[in-house]
LODRENMAR-178945 format. One record per residue: residue in three letters; z negated, x negated, y of N, C-alpha, C in turn. Coordinates in steps of 0.05 Angstrom, whole numbers, plus 5000, padded with zeros to 4 digits. Example, Ala and Ser with C-alpha at 12.3 -4.5 7.8 and 13.67 -1.06 7.14 Angstrom:
BEGIN
ala484447364886484447544910484447364934/ser485847434955485747274979484347425001/
// end
This chain:
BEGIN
unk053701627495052401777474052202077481/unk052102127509051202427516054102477512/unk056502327523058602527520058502617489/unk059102337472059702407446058502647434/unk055602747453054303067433054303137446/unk055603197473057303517485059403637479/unk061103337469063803517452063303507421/unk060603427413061103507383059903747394/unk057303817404057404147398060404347406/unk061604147423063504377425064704427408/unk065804167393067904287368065604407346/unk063904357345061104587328061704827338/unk061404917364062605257371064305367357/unk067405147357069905137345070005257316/unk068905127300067205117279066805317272/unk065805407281063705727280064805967275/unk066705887302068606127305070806117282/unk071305887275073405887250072206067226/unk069806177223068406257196069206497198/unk070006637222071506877221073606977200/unk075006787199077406807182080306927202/unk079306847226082006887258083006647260/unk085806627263086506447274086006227290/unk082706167303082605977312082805697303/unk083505777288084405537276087005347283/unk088605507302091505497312090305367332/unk087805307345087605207373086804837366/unk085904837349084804617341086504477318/unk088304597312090204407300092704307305/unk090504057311092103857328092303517314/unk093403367324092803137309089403007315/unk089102867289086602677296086402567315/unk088802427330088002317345088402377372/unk088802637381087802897393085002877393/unk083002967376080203017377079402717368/unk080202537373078802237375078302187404/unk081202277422081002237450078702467463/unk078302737441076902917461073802767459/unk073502587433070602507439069802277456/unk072602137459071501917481071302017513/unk071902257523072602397541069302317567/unk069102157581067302327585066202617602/unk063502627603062002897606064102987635/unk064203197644065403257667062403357676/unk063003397719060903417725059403717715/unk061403887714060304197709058604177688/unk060104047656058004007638055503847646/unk055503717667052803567677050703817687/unk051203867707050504087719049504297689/unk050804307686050204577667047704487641/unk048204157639045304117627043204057636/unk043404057663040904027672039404317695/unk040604567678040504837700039004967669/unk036004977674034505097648031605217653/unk031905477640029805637647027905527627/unk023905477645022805347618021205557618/unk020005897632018805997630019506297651/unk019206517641019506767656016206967665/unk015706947681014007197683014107387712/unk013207657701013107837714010707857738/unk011607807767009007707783008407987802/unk011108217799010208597808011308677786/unk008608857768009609047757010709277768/unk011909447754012509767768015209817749/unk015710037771019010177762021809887765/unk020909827791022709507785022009257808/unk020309177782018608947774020108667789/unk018208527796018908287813019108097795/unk020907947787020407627766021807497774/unk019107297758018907007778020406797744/unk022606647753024206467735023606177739/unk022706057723021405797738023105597710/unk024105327724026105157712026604967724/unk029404867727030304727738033204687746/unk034704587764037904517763038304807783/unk037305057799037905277807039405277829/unk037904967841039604907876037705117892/unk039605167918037905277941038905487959/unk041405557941043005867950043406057939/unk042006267950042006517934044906707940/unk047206557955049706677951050406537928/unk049506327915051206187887049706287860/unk047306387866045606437837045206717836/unk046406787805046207057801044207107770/unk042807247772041007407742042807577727/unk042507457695043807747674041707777653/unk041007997658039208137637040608247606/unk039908167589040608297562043008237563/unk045008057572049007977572049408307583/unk048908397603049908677601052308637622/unk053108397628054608427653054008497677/unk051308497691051008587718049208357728/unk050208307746049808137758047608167787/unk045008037779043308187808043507867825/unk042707947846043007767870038707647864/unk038207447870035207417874035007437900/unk032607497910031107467931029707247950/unk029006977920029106767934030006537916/unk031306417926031606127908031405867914/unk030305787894028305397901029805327874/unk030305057881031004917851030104877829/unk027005007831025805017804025205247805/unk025205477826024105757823026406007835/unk026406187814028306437825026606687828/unk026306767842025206977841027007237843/unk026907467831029207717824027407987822/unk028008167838027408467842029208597814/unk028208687797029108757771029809117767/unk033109267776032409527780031709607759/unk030109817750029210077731032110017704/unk034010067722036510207699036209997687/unk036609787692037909497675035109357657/unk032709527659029909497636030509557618/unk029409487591028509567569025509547558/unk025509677536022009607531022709457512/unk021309177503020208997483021408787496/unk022808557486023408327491026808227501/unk025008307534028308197555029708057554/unk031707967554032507677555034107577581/unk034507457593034607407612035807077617/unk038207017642039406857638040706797669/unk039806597685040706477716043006367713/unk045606527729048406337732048706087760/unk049105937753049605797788051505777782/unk053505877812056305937800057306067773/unk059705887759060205967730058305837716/unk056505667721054805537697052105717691/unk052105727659048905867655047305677636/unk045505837650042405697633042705837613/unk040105647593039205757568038606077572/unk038806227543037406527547034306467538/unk032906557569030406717561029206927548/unk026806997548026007297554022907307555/unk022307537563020507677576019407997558/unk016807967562015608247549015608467564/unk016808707562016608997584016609187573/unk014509337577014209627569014909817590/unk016610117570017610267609015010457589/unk015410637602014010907601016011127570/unk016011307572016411497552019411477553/unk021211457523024911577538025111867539/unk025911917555028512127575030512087561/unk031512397545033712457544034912587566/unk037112527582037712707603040312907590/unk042312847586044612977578045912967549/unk046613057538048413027513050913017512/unk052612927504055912977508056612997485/unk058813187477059213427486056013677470/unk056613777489052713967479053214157456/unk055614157446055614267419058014217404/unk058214157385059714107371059614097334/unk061114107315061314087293059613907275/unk058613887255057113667241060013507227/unk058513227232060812997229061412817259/unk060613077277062013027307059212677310/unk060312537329060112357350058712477368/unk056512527383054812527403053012237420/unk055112287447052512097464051312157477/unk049012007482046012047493045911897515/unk045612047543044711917572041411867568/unk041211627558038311657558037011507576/unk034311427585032911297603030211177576/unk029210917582027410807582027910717543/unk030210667551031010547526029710237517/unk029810297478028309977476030809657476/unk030109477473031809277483033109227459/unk031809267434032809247404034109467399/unk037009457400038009797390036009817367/unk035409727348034909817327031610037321/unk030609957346028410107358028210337372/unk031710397378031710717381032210847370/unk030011047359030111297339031111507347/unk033411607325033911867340033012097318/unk032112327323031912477300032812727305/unk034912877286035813077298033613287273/unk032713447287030813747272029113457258/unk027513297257026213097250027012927229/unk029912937223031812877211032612477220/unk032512327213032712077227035612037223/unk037412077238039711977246040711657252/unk042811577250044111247254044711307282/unk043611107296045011007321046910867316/unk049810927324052110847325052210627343/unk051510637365051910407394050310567415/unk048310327435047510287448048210107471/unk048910227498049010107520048010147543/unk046209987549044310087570042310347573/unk043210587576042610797586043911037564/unk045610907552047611087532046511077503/unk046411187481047711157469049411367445/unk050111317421052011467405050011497373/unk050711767370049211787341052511977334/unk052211987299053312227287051512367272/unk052912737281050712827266051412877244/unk049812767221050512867191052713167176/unk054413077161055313237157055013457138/unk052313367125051713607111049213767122/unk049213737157047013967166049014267167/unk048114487166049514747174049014707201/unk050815007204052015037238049115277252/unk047715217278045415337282045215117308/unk042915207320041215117333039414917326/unk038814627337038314387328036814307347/unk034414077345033513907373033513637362/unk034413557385034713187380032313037403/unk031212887389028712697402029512427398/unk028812297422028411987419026311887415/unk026211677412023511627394022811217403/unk021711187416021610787416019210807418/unk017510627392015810607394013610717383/unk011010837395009211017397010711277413/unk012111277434013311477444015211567447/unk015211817435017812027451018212157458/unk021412237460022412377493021012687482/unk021712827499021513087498024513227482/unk024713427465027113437450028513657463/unk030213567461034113657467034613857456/unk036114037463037314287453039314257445/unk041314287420043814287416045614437398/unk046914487394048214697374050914607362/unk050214687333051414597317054214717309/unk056714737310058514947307059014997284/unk060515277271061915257244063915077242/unk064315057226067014907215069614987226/unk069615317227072515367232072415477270/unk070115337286069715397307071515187322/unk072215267350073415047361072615017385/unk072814727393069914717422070414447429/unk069114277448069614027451070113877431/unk072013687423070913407413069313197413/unk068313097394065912887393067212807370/unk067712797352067012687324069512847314/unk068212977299070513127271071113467285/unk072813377292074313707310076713747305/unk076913967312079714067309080714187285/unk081214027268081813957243080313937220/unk080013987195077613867182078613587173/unk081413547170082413307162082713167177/unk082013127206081513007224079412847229/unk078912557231077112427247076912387279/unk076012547296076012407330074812297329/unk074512107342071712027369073411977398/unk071512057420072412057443069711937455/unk070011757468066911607484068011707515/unk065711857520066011897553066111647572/unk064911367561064811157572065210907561/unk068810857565069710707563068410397555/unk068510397584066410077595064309967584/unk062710107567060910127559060510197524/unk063110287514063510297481062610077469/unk061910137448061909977430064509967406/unk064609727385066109867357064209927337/unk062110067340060610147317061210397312/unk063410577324065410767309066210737281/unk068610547301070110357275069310367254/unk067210147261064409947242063910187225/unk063110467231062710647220063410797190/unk066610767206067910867184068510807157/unk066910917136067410787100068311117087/unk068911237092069211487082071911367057/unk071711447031073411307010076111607008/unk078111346997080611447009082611486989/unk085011506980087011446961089611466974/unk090311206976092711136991094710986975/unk097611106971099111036956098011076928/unk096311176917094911116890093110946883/unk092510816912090210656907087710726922/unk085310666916083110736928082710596945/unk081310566970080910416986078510647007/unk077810447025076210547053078110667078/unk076810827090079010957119079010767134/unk076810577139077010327163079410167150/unk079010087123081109847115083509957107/unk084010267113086310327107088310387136/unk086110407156087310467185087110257203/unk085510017199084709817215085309527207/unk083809547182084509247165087409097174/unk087008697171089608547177089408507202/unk091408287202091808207226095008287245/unk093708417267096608497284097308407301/unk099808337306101508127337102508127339/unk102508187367104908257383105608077414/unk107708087424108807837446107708077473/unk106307997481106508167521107108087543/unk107508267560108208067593106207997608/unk105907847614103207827638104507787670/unk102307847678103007867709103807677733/unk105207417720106507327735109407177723/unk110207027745112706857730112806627725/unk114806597703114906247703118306177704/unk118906057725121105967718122606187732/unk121506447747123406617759123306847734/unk121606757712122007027692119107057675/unk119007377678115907397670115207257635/unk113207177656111606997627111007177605/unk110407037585109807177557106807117548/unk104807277530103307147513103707307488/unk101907177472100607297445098707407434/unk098707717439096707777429096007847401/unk094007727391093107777356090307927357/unk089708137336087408277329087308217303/unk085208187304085308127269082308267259/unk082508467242080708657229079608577207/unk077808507197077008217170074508317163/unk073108227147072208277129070207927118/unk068107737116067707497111064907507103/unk063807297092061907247085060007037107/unk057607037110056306847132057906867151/unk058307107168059407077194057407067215/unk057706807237056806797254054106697249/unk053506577226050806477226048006677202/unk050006827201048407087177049306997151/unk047706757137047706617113046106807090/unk046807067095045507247065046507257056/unk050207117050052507177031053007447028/unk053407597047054107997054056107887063/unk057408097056060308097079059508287095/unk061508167120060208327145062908407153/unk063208647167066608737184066108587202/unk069008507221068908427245071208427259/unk072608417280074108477303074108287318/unk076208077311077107827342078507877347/unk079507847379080707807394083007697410/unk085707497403085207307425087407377433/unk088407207464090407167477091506897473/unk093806807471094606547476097606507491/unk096406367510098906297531100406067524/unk103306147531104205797530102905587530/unk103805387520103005037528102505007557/unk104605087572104304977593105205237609/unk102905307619104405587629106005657658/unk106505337669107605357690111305417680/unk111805357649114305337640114405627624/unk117305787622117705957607116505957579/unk116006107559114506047530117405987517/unk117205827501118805707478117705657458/unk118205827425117105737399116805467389/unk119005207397118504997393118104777418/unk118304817434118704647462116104727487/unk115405027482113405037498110705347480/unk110305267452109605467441106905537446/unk106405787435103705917449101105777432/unk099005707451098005487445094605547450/unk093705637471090305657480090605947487/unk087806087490086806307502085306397505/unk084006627521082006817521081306997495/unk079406907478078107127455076207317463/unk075407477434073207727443072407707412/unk069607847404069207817376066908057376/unk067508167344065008357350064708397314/unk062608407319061908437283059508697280/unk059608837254057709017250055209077259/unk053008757254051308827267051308767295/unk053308607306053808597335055908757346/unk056608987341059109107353060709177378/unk057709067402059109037427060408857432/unk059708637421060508347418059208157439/unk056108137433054907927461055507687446/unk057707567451057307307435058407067464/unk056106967472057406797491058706567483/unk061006587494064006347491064206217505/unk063506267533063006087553061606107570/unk060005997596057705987608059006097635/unk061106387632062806547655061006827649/unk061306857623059507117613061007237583/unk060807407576060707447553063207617548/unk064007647515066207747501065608097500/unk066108237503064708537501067508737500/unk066908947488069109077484068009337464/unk070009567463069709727447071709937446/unk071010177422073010427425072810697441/unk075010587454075210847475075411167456/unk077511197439078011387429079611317402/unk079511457381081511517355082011697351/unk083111747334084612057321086111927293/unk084512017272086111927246085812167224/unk088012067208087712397187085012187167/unk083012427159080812317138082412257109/unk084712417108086612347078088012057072/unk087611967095089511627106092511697090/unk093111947094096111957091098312107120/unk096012057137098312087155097611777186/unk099211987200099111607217096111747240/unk095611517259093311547267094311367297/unk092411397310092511317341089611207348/unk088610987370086510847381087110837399/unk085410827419085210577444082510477444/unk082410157448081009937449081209767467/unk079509717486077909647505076709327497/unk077809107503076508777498076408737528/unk074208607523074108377554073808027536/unk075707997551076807617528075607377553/unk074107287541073507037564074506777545/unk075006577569076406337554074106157546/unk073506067527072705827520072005677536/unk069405557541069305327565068005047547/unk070505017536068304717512069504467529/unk070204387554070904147564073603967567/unk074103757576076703747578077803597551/unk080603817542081903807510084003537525/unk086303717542088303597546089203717581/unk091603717593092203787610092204127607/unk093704207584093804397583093304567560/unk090604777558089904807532087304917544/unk084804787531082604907532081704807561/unk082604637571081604507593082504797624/unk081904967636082705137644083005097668/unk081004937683081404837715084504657711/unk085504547697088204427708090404627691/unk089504787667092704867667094005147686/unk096505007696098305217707097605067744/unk099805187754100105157786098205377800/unk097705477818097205707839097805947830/unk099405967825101106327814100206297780/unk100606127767100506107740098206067730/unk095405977749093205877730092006077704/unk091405957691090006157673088206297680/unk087706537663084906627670082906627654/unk080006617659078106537646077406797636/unk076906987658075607347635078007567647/unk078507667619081207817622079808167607/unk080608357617080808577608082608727602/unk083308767560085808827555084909047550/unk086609357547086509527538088709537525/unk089309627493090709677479090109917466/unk093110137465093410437471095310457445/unk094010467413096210437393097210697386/unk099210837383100411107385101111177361/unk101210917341102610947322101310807298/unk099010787288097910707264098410787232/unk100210627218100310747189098810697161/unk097510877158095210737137096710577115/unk095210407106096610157079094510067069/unk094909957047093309807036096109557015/unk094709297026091609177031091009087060/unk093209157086093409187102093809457126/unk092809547140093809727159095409677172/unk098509887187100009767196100409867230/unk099209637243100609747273103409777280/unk104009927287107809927299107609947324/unk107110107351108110137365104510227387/unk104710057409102310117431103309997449/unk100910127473101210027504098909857507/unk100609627519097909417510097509377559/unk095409297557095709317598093209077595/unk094608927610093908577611091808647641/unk089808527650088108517679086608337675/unk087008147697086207887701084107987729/unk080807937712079608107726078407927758/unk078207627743078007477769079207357789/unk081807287788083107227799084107377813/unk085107597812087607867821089207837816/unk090207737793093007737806094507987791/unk093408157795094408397780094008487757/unk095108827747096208837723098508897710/unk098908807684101308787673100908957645/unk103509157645103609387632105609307609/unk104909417582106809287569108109577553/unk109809637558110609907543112109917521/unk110910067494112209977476112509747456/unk109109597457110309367445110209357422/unk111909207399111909267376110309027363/unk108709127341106608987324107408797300/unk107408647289107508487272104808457248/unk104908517234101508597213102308367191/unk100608217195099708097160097808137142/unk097208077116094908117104093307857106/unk094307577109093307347114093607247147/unk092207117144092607057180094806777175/unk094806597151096706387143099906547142/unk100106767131102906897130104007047150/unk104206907174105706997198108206947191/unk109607267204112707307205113707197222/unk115907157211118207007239119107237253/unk117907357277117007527288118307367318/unk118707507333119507347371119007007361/unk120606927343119506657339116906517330/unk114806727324112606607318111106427295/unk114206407277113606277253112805977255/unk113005817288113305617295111705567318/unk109405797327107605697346105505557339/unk105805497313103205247305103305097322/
// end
């Protein structure tokens, strides 16, 4: 009985993710009697382990700048080289101080706080516990820096801030007491735009969480026909930039941003759905061999648009951005469209109101990703350029088959898969369309961040765009990787 509802929640994940309107649907269609065998399967030990490793309570036992907490549960074990703390999915990983099988205790630094409600989550090994959280108040935010310290209205500005709240939606920014949109929040960062109908002058920007705020910022506003860093809308007036000083740490609530209305070909449309919209794919190399000849995958982005995504039953459509990779069947064998076609992979997902993308996929850590930089004409009549930043973790829903979602057996030594991958894709060549945008031509750079086994550069690869994710081209053969 326990197996039978470990793999129904898993194909429930499955599920879930299908409401996207991405191709995952290509992973799971398989025969019935495929997913008859995955329910008689039983539990493997990791999924054991992993249900019985659960936080039932968090408290803070030193307050201060960084606070001592005490994690009390169960399943933790008794090595503090195997158990690691993640605060808020931010990716950092703290070491505890002591660990008992029902108790962790963790030295919590300053940077990785927020004020209101922490959340908080114990890995043993790759397995994680439930998410917690915890109540913390810091002191007043600190603006420390601005990037770039002056620029155009329209422009992109981020904020080095300190004593940020844990809810982006609780940091206020106000430029001249003006309340501005927070674009993205990460940790210590984040991004506003400043309105484009303030004039060019001298400005102060304040943060605001809470009852308290920072002390205000000096900044200056340029003319229009001034020229000075980029942030936002430079250069050009028909130009959109953004440039994020920090990569690692972007969000796509740029993107997400963009509705400025357009006329393309004679039709009206949005700048996001005229430069982004559809799904694009393209074949890459990855960094090793099969067979004496470098392996292949598939990478698909797909830019969409759905209703109830992810569990937001208000019937809104929401934007969103998946991800995936898919490797051969068997990736110890060369890829073949009908004999060995591309089959499982590493995804990433990010939607409007989630635009970093904390969406955990598997109990390794989370999907996260964002935009490094754009450059598009605001007229969507000329072509445009990105780079985008995914980190794709694989799926951990249990064992499918030999080779597929099951990740500990597929591939040999040189070939295993990888569980969290960091792609950067560098598109050079964007042509606005409607009812699709069209990618042609980027540098896509494959890094397989846990394993090593390198990276793999893909130069030049050419894009494949549909308007349906069902109407794939017969493209490198892909009309037949169902």
């Amino acid at each position: 009985m326990k197996a039978n509802k470990y793999y129904v929640l898993s194909l429930a994940v499955l599920v879930t993710l299908l409401t996207i309107g991405s191709n995952l649907e290509l992973a799971i269609a398989q025969t019935s009697n495929e997913i008859d065998d995955l329910a008689k399967t039983s539990i493997s030990p990791q999924a054991q382990a992993q249900a019985n490793l659960q936080i039932t309570s968090v408290n803070v036992v030193e307050s201060g700048d960084n606070p001592l907490v005490q994690i009390t549960g169960s399943g933790f074990g008794k090595s503090p080289n195997q158990v690691k703390v993640m605060l808020n999915d931010n990716g950092v990983l703290l070491t505890p101080q002591q660990v008992k099988n029902k108790k962790v205790i963790v030295q919590v630094p300053n940077a990785t706080l927020c004020s209101g409600q922490v959340r908080i989550r114990v890995i043993v090994n790759t397995t994680s516990s439930n998410t917690a959280t915890f109540s913390y108040q810091k002191s007043a935010p600190i603006i420390y820096t601005l990037t770039p310290v002056h620029a155009k209205a329209g422009s992109v500005i981020e904020l080095k801030a300190d004593n940020l709240a844990c809810d982006a939606a609780n940091n206020l920014v106000t430029v001249n007491d003006t309340l501005v949109p927070v674009l993205a929040v990460n940790m210590d960062k984040l991004t506003i735009r400043i309105p484009e109908s303030f004039i060019a002058g001298k400005v102060k920007l304040r943060l605001t969480v809470g009852s308290q705020a920072s002390l205000a910022k000096d900044f200056s506003i340029d003319a229009i026909n001034a020229s000075g860093p980029s942030g936002g809308n430079s250069g050009s007036d028909n130009k959109l930039v953004f440039l994020s000083t920090s990569p690692a740490g972007a969000s796509f609530a740029p993107m997400f941003n963009i509705r400025d209305s357009i006329t393309v070909n004679s039709v009206k449309t949005g700048l996001w759905d005229a430069m982004f919209y559809g799904t694009h794919q393209t074949v890459i190399d990855l960094p090793w061999k099969a067979e004496g000849i470098t392996q292949k995958a598939l990478l698909t982005i797909n830019v969409r648009e759905v209703n109830n995504i992810y569990g937001n039953f208000t019937g809104q459509k929401e934007r969103f951005i998946y991800t995936l990779i898919q490797f051969p069947k068997n990736p110890d064998k060369i890829y073949h469209p009908e004999n060995n076609p591309f089959f499982w992979g590493a995804c990433s997902a990010a939607t409007e109101s989630n635009p970093t993308g904390g969406f955990i996929f598997n109990s390794l850590g989370r999907a996260t990703g964002g935009i490094d930089s754009f450059d598009i004409a605001k007229d969507g009549l000329a072509n445009g350029k990105a780079s985008m930043t995914f980190r794709l973790v694989a799926p951990d829903l249990g064992v499918y088959e030999d080779y597929g979602i099951n990740y500990s057996k597929a591939g040999n030594a040189e070939t295993r898969l990888p569980k969290l991958i960091t792609l950067t894709v560098e598109m050079q060549d964007i042509q606005p369309s409607t009812p699709a945008s069209q990618f042609k031509i980027g540098k896509v750079t494959f890094n397989d961040e846990l394993t090593g086994k390198g990276i793999k550069v893909t130069e030049n690869a050419t894009f494949a765009n549909t308007f349906s994710i069902t109407d794939v081209v017969d493209l490198f053969g892909l009309g037949t990787f169902r």
